[in-house]
C-alpha positions as CSV (number, residue, x, y, z in Angstrom):
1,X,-6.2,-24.3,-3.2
2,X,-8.7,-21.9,-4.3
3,X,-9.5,-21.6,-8.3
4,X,-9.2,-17.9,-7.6
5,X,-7.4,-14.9,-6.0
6,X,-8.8,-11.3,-5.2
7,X,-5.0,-9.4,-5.2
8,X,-1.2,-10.0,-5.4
9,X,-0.8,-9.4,-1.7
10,X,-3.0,-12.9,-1.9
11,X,-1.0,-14.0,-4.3
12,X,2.1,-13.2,-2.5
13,X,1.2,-14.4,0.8
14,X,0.2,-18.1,-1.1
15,X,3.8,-18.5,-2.5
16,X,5.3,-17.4,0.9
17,X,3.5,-19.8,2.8
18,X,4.4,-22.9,-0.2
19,X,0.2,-22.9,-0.8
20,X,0.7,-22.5,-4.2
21,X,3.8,-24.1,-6.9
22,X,4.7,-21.9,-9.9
23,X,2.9,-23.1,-12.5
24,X,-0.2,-22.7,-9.8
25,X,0.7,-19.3,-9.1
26,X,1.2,-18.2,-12.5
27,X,-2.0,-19.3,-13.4
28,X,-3.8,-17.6,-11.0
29,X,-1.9,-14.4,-11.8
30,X,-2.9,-14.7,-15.7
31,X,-6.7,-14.9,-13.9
32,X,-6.0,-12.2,-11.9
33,X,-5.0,-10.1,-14.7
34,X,-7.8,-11.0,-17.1
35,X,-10.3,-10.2,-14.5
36,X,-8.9,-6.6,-14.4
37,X,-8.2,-4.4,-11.6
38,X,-11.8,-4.9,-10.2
39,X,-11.8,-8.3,-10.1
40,X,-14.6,-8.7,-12.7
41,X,-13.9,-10.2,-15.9
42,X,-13.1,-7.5,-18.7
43,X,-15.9,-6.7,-20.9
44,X,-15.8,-5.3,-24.1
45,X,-16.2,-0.9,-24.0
46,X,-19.1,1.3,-24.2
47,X,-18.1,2.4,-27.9
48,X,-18.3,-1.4,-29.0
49,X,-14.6,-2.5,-28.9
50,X,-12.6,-4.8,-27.0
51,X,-11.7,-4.2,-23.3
52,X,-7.9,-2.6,-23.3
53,X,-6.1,-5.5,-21.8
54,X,-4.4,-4.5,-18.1
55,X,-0.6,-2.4,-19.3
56,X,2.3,-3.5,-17.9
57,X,5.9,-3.1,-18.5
58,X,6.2,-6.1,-20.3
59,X,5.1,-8.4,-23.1
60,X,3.2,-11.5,-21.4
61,X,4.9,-14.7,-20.5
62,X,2.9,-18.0,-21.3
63,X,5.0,-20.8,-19.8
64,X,6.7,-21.0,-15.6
65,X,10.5,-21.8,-17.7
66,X,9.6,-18.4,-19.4
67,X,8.7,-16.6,-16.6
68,X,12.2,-17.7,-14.3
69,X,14.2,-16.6,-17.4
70,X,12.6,-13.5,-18.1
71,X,12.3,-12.4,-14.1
72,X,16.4,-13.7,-13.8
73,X,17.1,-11.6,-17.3
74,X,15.4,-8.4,-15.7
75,X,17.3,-8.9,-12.2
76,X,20.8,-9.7,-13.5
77,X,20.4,-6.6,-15.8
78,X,19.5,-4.2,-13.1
79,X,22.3,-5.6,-10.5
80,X,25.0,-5.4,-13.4
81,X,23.9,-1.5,-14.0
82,X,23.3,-0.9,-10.0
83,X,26.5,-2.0,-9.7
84,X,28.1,-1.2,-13.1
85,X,29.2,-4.6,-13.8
86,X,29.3,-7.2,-16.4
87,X,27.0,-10.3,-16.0
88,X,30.6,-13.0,-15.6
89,X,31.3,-11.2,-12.8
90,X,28.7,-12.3,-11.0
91,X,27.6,-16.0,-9.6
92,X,23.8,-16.9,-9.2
93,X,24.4,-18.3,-5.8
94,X,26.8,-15.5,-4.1
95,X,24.9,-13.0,-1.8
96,X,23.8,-10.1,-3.4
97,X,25.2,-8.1,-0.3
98,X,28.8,-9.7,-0.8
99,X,28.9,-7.7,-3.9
100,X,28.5,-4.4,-2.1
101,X,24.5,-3.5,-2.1
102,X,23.8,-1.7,0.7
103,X,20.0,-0.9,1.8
104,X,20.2,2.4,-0.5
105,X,21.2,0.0,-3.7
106,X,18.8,-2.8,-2.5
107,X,15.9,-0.4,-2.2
108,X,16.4,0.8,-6.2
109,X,16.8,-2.8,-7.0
110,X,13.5,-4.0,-5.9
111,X,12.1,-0.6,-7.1
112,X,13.3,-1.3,-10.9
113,X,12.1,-4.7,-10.9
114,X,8.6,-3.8,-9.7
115,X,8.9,-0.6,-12.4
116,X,9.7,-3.6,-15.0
117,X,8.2,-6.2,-13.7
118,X,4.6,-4.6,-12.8
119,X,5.3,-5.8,-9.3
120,X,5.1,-4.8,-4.9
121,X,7.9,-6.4,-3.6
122,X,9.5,-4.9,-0.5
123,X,13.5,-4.6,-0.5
124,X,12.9,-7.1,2.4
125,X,12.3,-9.2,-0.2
126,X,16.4,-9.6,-1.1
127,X,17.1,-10.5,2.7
128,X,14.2,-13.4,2.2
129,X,16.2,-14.2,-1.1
130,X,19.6,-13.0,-1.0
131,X,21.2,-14.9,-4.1
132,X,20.3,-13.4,-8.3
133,X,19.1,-17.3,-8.5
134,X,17.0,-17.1,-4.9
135,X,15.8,-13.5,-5.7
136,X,14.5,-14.4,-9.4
């Protein structure tokens, strides 16, 4: 595996394909993102300071058992609202579409998680992974 990747489409396509295990992939995202959005490492600013570090919606997450909780605590929040809900009602290994998404709720779904989650996914992405435990 390469020691570097140019994009999350890259990223993505590494995971789908089983190239790359999770403590793998979330190193090379931490690379990505400390490279910036050109891919070359950030440097400090013209006015002396330090580089602003790349925003996103959330405070960074150091370890792979942090990152599965945090992703699972961001998707279970958004289904219970979606589906106004409260988390015991649902089971991490029941189809998301047995609780009554529909493409309309599906495709706000995957568009809150990317809003929180800084991420692309597709709402293909919950017929790939269909359970909350799959999905996160």
């Amino acid at each position: 595996m390469s020691d570097r990747i140019e994009s999350l489409d890259e990223l993505h396509r590494l995971i789908r394909e089983g190239r790359v295990e999770q403590d793998e992939a979330l190193g090379l995202l931490q690379d990505l993102r400390a490279r910036g959005a050109d891919g070359e490492p950030t440097e400090p600013s013209a006015a002396g300071g330090a580089a602003e570090p790349p925003t996103t919606a959330m405070e960074p997450v150091h370890g792979t058992a942090d990152l599965v909780e945090t992703v699972r605590g961001v998707v279970l929040d958004r289904v219970c609202a979606l589906l106004k809900v409260d988390p015991s009602d649902l089971e991490a290994d029941v189809e998301l579409t047995e609780y009554g998404l529909d493409s309309l709720i599906i495709s706000q779904l995957v568009a809150q998680v990317n809003e929180e989650l800084g991420l692309d996914l597709v709402p293909t992405t919950l017929f790939e992974y269909p359970t909350l435990r799959r999905f996160s």
